[in-house]
VOBA-1610 file (N, C-alpha, C; in pm, whole numbers, padded with zeros to 5 digits, always signed):
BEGIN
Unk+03839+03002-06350Unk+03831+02883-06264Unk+03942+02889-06160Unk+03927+02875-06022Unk+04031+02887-05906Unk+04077+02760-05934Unk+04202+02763-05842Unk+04304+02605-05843Unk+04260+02555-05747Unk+04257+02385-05775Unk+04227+02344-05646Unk+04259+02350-05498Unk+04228+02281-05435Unk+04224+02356-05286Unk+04374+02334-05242Unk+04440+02253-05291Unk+04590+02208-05254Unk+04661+02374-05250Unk+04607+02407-05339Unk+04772+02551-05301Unk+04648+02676-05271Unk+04531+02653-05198Unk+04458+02775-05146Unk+04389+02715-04985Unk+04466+02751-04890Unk+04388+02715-04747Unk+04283+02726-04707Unk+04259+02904-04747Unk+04128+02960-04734Unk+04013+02848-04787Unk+04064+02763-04913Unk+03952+02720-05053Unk+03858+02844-05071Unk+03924+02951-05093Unk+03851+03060-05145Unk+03945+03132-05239Unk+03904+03173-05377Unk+03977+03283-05412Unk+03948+03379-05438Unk+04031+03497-05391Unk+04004+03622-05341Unk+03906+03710-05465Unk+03990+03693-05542Unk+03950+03753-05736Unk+03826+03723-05755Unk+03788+03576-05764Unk+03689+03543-05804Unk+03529+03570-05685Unk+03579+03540-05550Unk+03522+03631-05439Unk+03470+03791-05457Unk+03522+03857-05491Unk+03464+04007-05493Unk+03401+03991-05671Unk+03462+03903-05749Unk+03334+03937-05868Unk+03207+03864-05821Unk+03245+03740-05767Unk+03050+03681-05715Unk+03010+03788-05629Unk+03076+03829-05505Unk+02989+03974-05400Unk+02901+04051-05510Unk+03026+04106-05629Unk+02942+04191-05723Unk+02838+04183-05788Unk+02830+04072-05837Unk+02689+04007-05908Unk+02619+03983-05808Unk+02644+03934-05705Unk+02547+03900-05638Unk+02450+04029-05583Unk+02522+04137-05593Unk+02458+04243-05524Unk+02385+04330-05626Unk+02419+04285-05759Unk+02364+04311-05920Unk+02203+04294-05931Unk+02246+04133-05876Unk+02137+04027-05939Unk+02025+04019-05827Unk+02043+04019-05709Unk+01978+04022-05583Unk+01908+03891-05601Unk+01962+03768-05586Unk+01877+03610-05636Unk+01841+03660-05487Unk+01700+03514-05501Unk+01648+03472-05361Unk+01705+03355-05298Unk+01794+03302-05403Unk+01875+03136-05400Unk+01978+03151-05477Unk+02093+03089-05394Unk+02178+03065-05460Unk+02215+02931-05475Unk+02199+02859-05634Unk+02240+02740-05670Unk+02405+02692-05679Unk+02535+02678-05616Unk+02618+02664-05671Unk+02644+02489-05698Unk+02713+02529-05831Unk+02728+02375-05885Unk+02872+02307-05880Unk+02935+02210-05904Unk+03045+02175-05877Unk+03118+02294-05900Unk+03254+02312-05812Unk+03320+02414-05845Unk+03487+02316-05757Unk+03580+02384-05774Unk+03707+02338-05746Unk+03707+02385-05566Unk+03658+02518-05513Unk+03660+02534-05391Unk+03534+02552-05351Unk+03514+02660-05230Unk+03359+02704-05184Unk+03376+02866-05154Unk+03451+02897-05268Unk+03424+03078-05297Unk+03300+03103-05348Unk+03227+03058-05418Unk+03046+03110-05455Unk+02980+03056-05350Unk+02991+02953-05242Unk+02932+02937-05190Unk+02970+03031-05057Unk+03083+03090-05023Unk+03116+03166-04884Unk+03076+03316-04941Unk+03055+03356-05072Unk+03024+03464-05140Unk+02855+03495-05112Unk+02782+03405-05123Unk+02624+03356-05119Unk+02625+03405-04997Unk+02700+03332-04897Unk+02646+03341-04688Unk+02738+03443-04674Unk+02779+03549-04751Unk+02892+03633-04683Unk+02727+03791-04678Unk+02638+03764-04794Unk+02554+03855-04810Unk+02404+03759-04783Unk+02425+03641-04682Unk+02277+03665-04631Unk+02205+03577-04717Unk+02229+03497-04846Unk+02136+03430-04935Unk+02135+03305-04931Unk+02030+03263-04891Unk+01998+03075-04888Unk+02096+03052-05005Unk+02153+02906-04975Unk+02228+02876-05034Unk+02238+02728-05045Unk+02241+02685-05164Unk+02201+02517-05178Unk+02370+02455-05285Unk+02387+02389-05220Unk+02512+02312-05311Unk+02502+02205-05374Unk+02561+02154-05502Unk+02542+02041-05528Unk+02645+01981-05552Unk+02714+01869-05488Unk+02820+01761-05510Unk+02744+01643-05548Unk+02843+01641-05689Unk+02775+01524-05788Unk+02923+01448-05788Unk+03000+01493-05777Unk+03160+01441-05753Unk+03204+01424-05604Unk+03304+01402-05572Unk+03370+01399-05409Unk+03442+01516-05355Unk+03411+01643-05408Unk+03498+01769-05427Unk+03505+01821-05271Unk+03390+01786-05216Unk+03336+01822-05093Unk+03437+01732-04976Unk+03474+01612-04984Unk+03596+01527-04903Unk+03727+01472-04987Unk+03742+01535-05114Unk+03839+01494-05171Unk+03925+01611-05240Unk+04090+01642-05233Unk+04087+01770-05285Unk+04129+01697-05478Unk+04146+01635-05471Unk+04086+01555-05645Unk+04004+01486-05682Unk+03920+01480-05619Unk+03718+01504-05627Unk+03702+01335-05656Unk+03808+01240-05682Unk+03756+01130-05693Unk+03774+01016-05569Unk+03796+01075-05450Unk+03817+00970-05341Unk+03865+00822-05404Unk+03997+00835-05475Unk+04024+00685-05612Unk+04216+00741-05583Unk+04229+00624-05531Unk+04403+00632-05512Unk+04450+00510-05533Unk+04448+00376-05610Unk+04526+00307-05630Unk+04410+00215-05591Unk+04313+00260-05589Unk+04167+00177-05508Unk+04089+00259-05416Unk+03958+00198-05407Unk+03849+00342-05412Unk+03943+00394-05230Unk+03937+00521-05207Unk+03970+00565-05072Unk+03947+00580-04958Unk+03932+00560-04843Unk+03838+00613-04726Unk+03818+00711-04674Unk+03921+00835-04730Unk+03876+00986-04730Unk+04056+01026-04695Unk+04045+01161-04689Unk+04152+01248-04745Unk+04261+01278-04620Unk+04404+01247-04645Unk+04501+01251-04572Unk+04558+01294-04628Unk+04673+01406-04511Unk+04760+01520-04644Unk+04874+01451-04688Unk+04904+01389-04629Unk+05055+01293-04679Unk+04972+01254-04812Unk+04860+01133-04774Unk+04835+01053-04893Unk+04764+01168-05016Unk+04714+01251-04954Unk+04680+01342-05075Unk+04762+01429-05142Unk+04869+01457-05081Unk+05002+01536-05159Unk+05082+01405-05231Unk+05041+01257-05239Unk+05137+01188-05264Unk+05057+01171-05391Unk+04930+01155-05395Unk+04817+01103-05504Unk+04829+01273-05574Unk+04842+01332-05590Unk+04842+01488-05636Unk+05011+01523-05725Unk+05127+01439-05658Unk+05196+01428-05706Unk+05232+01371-05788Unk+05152+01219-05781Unk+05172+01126-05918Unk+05073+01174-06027Unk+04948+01222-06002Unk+04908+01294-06104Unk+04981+01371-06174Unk+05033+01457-06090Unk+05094+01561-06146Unk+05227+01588-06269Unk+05284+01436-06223Unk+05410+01340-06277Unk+05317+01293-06431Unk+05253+01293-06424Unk+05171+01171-06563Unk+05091+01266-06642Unk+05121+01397-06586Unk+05038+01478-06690Unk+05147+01585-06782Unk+05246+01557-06862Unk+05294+01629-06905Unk+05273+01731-06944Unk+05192+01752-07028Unk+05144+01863-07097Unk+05020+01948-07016Unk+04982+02111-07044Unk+04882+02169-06990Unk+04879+02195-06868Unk+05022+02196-06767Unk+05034+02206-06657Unk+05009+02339-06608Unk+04931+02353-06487Unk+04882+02512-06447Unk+05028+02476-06388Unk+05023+02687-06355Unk+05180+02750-06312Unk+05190+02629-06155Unk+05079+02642-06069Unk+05140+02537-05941Unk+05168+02437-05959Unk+05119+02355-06041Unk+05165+02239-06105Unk+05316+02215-06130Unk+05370+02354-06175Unk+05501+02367-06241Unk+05552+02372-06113Unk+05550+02467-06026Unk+05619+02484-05959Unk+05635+02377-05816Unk+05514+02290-05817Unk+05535+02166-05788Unk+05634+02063-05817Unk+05647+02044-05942Unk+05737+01958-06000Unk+05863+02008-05989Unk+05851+02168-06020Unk+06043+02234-05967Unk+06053+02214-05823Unk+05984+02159-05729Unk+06010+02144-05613Unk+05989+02268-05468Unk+05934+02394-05539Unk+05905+02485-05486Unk+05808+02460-05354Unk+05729+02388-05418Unk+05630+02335-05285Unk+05677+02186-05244Unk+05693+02189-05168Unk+05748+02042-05074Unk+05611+01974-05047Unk+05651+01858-05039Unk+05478+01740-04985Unk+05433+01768-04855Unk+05528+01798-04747Unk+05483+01847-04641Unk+05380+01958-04630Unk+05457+02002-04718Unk+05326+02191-04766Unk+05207+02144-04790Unk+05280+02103-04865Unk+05136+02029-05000Unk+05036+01957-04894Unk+05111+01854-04829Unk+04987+01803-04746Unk+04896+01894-04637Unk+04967+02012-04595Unk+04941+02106-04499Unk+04837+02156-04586Unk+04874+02252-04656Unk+04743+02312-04756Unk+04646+02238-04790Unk+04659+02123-04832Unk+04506+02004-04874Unk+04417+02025-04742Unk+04501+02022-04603Unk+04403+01974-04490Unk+04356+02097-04471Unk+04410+02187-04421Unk+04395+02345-04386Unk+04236+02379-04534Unk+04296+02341-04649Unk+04133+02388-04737Unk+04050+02302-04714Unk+04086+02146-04690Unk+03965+02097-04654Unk+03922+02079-04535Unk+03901+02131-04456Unk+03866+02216-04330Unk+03774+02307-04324Unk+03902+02368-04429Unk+03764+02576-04413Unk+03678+02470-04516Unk+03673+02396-04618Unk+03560+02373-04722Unk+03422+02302-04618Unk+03485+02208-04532Unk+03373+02122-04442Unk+03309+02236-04343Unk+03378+02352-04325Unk+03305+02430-04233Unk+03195+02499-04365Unk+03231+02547-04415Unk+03179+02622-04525Unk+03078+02539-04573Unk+03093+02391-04585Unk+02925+02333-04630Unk+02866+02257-04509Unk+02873+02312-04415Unk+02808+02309-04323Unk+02738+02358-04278Unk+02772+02550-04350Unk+02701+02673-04298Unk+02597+02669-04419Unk+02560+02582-04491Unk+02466+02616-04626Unk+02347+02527-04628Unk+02239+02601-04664Unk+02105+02509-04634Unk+02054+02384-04714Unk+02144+02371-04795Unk+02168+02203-04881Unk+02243+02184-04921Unk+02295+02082-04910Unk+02416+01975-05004Unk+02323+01859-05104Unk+02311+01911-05261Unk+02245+01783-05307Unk+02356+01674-05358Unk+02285+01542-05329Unk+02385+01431-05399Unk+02310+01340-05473Unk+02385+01307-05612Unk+02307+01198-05647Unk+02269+01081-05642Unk+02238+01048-05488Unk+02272+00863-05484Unk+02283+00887-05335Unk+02247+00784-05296Unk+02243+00742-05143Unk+02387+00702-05117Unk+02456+00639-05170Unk+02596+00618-05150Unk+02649+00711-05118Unk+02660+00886-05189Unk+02722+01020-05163Unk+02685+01067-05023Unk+02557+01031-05044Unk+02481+01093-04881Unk+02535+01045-04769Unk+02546+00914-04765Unk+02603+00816-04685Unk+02764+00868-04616Unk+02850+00871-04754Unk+02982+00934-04757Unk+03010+01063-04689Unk+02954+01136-04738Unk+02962+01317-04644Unk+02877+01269-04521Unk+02785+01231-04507Unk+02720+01195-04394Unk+02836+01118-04279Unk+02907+01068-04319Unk+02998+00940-04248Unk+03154+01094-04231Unk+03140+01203-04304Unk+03255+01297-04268Unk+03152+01410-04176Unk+03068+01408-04149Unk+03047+01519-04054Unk+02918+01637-04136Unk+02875+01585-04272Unk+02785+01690-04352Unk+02650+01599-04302Unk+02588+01716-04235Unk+02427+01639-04217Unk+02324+01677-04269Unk+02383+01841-04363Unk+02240+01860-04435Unk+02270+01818-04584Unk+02254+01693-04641Unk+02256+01655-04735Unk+02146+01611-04771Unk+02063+01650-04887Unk+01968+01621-05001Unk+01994+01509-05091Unk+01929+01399-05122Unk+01926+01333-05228Unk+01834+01371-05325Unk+01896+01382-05453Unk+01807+01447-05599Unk+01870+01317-05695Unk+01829+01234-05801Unk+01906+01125-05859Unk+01944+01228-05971Unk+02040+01198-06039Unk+02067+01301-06208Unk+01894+01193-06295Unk+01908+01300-06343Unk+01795+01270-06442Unk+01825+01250-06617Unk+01769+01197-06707Unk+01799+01220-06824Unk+01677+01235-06920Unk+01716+01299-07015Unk+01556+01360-07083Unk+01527+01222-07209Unk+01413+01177-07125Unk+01354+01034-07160Unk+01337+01025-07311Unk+01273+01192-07348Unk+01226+01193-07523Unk+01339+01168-07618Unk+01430+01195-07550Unk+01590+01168-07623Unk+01581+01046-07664Unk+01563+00969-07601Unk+01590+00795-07585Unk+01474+00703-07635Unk+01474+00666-07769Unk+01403+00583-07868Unk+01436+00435-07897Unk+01408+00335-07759Unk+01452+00199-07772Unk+01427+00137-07900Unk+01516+00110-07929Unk+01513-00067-08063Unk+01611-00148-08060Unk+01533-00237-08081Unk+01624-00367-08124Unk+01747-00346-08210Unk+01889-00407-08179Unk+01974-00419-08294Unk+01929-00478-08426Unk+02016-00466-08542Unk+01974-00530-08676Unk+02027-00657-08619Unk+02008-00740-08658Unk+02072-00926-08695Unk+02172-00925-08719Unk+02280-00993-08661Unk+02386-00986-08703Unk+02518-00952-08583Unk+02596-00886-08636Unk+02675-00798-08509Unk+02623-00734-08410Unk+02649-00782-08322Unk+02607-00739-08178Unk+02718-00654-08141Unk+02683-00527-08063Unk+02807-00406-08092Unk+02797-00433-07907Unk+02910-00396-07868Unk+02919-00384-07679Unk+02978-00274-07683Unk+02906-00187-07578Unk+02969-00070-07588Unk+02953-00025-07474Unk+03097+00043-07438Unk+03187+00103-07343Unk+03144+00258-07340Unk+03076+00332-07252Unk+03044+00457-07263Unk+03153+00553-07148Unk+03216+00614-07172Unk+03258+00687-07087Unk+03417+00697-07133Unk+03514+00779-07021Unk+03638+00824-07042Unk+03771+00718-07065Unk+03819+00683-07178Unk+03921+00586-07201Unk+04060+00621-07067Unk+04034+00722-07076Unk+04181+00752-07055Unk+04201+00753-06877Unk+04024+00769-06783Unk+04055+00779-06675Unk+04017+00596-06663Unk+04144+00603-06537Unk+04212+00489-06484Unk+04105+00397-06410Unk+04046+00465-06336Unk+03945+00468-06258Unk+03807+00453-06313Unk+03825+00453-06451Unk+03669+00412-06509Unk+03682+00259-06525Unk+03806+00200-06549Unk+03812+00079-06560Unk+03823+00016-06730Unk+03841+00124-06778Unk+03839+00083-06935Unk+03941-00053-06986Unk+04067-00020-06927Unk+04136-00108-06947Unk+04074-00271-06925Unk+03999-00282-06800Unk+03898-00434-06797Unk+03826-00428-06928Unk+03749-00346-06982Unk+03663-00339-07061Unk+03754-00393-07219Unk+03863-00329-07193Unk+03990-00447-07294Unk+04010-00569-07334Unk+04005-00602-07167Unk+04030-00751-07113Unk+03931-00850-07127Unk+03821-00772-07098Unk+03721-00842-07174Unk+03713-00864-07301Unk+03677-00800-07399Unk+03666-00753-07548Unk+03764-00836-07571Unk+03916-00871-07558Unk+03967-00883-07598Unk+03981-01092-07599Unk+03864-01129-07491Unk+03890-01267-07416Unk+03734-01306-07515Unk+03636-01223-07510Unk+03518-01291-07589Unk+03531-01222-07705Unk+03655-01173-07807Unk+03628-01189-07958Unk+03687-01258-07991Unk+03776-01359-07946Unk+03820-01501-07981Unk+03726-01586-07980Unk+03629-01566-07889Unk+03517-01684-07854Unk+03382-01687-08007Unk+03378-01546-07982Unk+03291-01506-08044Unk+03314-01414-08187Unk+03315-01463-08316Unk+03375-01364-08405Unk+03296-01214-08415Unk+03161-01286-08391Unk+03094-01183-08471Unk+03030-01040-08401Unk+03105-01051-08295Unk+03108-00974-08192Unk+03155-00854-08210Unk+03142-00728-08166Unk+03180-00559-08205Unk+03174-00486-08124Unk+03326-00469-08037Unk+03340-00400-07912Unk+03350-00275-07973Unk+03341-00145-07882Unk+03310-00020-07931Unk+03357+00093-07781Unk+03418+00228-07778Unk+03411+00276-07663Unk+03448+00422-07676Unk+03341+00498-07654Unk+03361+00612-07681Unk+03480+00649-07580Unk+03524+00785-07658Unk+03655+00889-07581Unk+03784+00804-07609Unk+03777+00682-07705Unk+03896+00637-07747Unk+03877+00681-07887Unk+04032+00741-07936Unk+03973+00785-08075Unk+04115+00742-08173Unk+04197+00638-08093Unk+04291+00613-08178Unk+04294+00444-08160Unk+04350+00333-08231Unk+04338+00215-08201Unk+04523+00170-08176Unk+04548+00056-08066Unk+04696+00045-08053Unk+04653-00133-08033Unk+04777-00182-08053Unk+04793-00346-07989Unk+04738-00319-07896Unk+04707-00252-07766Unk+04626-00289-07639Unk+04526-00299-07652Unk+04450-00216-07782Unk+04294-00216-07781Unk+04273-00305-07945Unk+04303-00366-07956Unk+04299-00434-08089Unk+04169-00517-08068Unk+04094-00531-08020Unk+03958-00580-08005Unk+03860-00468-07998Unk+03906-00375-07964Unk+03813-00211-07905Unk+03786-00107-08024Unk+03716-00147-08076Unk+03694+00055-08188Unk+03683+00153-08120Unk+03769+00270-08131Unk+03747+00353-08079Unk+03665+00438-08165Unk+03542+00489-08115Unk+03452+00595-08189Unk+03436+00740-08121Unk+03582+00807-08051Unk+03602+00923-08050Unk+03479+00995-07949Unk+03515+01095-07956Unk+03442+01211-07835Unk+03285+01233-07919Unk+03202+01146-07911Unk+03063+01197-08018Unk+02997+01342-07955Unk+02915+01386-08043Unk+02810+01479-08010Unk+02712+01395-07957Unk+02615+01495-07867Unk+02517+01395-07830Unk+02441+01314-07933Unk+02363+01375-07995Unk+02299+01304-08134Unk+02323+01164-08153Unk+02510+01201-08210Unk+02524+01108-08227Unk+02566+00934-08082Unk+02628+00996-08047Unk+02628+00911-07912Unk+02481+00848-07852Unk+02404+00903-07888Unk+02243+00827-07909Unk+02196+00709-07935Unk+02237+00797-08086Unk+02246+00699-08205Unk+02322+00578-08193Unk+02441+00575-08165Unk+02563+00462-08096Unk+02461+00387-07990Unk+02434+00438-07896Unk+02369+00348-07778Unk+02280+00280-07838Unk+02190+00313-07950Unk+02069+00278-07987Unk+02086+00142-08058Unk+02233+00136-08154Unk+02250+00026-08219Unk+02327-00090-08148Unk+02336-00030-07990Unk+02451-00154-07956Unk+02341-00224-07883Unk+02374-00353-07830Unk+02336-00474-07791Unk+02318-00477-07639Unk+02412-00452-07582Unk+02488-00412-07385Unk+02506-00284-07369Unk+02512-00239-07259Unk+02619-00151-07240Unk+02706-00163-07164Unk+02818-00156-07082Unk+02945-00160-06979Unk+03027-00107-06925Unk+02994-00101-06802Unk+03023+00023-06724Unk+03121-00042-06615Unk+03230-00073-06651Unk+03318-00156-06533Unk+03431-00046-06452Unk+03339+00087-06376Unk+03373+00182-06324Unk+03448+00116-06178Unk+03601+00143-06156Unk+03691+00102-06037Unk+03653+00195-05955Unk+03633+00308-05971Unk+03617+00434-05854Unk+03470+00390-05793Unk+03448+00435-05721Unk+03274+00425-05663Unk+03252+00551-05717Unk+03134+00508-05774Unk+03100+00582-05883Unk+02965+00695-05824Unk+03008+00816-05796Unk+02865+00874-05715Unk+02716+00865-05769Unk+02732+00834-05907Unk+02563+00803-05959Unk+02624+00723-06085Unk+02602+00720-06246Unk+02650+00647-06315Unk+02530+00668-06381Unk+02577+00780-06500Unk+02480+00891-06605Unk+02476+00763-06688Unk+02609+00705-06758Unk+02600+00590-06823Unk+02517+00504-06843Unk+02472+00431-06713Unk+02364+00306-06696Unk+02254+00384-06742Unk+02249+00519-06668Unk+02086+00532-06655Unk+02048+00541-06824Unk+02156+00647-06915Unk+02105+00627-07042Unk+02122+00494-07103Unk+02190+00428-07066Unk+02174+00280-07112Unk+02017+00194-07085Unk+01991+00216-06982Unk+01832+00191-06937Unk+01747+00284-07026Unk+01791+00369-06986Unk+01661+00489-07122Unk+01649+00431-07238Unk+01744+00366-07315Unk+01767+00331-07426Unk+01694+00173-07402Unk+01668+00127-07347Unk+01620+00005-07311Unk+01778-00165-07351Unk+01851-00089-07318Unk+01981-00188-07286Unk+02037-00200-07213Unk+02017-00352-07131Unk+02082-00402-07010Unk+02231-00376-07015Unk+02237-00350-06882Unk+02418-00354-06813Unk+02471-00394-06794Unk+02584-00415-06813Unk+02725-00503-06738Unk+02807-00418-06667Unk+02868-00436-06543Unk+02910-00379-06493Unk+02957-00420-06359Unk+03094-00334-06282Unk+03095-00359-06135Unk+02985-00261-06033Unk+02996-00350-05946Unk+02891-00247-05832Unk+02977-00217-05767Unk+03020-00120-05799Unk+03066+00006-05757Unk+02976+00145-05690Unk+03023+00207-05588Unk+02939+00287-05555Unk+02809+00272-05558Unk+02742+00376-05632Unk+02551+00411-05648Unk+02558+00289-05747Unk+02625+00233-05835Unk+02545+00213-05933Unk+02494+00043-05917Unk+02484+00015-05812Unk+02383-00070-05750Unk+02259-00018-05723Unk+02246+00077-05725Unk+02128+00175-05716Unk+02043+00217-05814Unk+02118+00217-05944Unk+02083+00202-06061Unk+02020+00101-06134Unk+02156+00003-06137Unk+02115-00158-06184Unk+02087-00213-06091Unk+01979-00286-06107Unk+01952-00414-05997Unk+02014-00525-06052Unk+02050-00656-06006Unk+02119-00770-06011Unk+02046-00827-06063Unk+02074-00878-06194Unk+01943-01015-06236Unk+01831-00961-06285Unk+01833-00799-06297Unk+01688-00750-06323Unk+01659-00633-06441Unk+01763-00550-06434Unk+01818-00498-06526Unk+01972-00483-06596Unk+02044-00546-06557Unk+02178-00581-06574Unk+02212-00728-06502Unk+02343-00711-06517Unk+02425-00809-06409Unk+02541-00761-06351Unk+02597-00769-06226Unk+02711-00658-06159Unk+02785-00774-06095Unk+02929-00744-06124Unk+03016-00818-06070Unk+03120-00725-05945Unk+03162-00838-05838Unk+03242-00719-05763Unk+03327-00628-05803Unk+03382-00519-05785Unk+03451-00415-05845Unk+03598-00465-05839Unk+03646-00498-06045Unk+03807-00571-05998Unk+03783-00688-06068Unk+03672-00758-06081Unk+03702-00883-06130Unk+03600-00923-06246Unk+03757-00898-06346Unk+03738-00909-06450Unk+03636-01037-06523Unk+03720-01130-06439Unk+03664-01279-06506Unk+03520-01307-06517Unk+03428-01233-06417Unk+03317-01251-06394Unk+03241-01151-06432Unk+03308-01063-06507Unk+03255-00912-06584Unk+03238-00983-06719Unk+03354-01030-06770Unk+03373-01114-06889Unk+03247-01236-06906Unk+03237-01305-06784Unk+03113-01441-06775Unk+02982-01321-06805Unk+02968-01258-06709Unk+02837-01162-06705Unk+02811-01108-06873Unk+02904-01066-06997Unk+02887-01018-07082Unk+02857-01094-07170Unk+02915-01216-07154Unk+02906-01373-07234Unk+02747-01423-07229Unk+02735-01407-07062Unk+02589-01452-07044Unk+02489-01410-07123Unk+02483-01270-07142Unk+02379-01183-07200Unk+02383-01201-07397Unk+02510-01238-07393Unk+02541-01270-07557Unk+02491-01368-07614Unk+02446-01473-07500Unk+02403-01606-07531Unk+02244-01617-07505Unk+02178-01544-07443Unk+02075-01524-07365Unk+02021-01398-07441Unk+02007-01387-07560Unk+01922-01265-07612Unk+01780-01226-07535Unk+01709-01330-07497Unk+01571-01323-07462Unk+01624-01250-07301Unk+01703-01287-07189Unk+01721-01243-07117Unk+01735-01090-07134Unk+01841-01058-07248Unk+01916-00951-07281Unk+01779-00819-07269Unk+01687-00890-07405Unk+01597-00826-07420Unk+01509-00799-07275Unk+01468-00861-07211Unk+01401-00835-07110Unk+01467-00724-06973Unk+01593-00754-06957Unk+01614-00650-06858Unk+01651-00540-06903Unk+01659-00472-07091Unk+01652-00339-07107Unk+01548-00295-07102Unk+01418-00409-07136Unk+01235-00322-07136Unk+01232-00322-06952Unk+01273-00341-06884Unk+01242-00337-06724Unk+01332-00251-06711Unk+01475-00168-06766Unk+01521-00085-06767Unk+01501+00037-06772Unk+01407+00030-06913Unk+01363+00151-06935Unk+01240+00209-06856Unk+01133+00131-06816Unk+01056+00167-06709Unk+01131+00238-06594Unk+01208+00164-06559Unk+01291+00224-06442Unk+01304+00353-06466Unk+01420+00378-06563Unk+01438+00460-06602Unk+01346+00598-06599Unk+01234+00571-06683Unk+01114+00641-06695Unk+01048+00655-06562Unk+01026+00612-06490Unk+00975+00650-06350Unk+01068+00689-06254Unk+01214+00656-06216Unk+01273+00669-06123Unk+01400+00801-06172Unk+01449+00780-06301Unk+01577+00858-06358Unk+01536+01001-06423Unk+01404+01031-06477Unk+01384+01092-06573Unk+01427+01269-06533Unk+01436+01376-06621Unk+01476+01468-06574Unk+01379+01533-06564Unk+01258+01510-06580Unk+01136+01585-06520Unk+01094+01607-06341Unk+01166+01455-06304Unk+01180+01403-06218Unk+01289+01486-06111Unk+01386+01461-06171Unk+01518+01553-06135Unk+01490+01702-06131Unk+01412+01729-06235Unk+01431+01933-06218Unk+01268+01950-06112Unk+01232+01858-06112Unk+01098+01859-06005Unk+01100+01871-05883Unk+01225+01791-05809Unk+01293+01800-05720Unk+01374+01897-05682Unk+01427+01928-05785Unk+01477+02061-05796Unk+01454+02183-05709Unk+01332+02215-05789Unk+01253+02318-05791Unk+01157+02256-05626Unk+01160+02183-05561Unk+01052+02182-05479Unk+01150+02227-05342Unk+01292+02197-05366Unk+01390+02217-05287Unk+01420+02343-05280Unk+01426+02421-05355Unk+01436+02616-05374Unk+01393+02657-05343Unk+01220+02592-05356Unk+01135+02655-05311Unk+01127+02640-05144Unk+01133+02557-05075Unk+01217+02549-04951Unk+01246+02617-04900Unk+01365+02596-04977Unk+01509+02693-04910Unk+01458+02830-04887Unk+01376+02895-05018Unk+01361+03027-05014Unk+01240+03063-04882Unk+01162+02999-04871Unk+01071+02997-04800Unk+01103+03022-04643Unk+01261+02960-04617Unk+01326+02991-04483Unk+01353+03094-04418
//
């Protein structure tokens, strides 16, 4: 895996450059698919020998050199000051597992001035580089919108898909109603900590209530309302969705699609959540969830209350969910699109 684009101008690395040439000249594709990657070395590798070439940004990798356009609040795109400054406080909060630039960041070897020089200089050659390629897919009109609004005009919309047969709606048992938090505890930017604030404001209200959130796998005084049920396998993480009541997705970043909801809809269980990014695109208001502005808690908290009290509601916008789901999300859907797009490309 190359380092991100901060300490490579080119956003190419050289190493990994002559092994894609090699395969590529192995394999002789008619298409080249590249998928998220840290720079655009498989993709300058692809147009260096002549091969249609289709990209897919499902993240912000493409205008962000830490792929989440999310600095203290969602961003309006990438400045080297502010991106050597957001790169540095990362860099500060991650003790452990530090790559060698990392290190030598923190010993001061690279100065912020650098640092900001190199971010702009790779993201440069990267915007020229997906410019020269015959698709950019994104998942969500929001992404399209975004690269569209930096200068990328051949961008594709494909939605992520999820495999529908997976997803076997039922009713909870009687009783405890489980709310559950799907996604990364630990990033800042998912908003977990609201998801606290909540949990923590309606299990006073409510005893019989059973907050839940995967990728937390230890419990502290901050989450003393929250079970953490750890990194599941899929199976089981299924299984979890299947028995909870909600799901809640109170994502701070703008979120480029939001895998979360959609299996929450597959599963036929309404959302709570901010509208953030796409995932207004996902949930509709009042129809399959309820979405509060991104940030405010109090009305994330009312929105979760609502649905707690309102079973019949509850029930109704996961069965209009899952339709959705089933017609608009599915991955038959997704690899259909896919494939009609390759075929395209190759055809050029």
């Amino acid at each position: 895996m190359s380092y991100p684009c901060f300490f490579n101008p080119a956003d190419i690395d050289p190493v990994y450059f002559v092994r894609y040439i090699r395969a590529l000249k192995r394999l002789k594709p008619d298409v080249v698919v590249a998928w998220y990657d840290y720079d655009s070395t498989l993709c300058r590798a692809a147009m260096s020998q002549h091969i249609p070439t289709i990209c897919a940004a499902h993240i912000y990798w493409p205008i962000c050199p830490l792929l989440t356009l999310y600095f203290n609040g969602p961003c309006l795109g990438p400045s080297g000051r502010k991106c050597a400054n957001h790169f540095w406080q990362m860099a500060e909060s991650e003790a452990s597992g530090l790559s060698l630039p990392l290190v030598y960041l923190l010993q001061g070897r690279i100065s912020e001035l650098a640092l900001a020089r190199i971010s702009e200089f790779a993201l440069a050659r990267r915007k020229e580089t997906l410019k020269g390629v015959d698709a950019i897919v994104v998942p969500s009109k929001f992404v399209k919108d975004k690269l569209v609004s930096h200068g990328l005009n051949n961008v594709v919309l494909i939605h992520n898909g999820v495999d529908i047969r997976f997803f076997s709606p039922r009713q909870p048992s009687d009783g405890e109603k489980l709310i559950l938090y799907l996604g990364a505890s630990s990033k800042e930017y998912k908003g977990f900590r609201h998801f606290v604030k909540a949990a923590n404001t309606l299990k006073r209200r409510h005893k019989s209530l059973r907050f839940a959130a995967t990728g937390l796998t230890t419990n502290s005084t901050n989450h003393n309302a929250v079970e953490g049920v750890g990194y599941l396998p899929r199976v089981d993480m299924i299984e979890t969705l299947a028995e909870s009541y909600l799901v809640v997705v109170p994502s701070l970043w703008e979120e480029p699609f939001g895998l979360a909801a959609v299996e929450a809809m597959a599963m036929g269980k309404p959302v709570v959540g901010y509208a953030s990014g796409a995932i207004p695109e996902i949930v509709t208001h009042r129809v399959t969830g309820l979405l509060a502005p991104p940030g405010n808690v109090g009305l994330l908290t009312q929105h979760i209350e609502d649905l707690i009290l309102d079973e019949r509601l509850a029930i109704s916008m996961g069965t209009t969910g899952r339709k959705i789901a089933e017609n608009e999300f599915s991955l038959e859907r997704a690899s259909g699109s896919y494939m009609k797009l390759i075929e395209q490309v190759a055809d050029r």
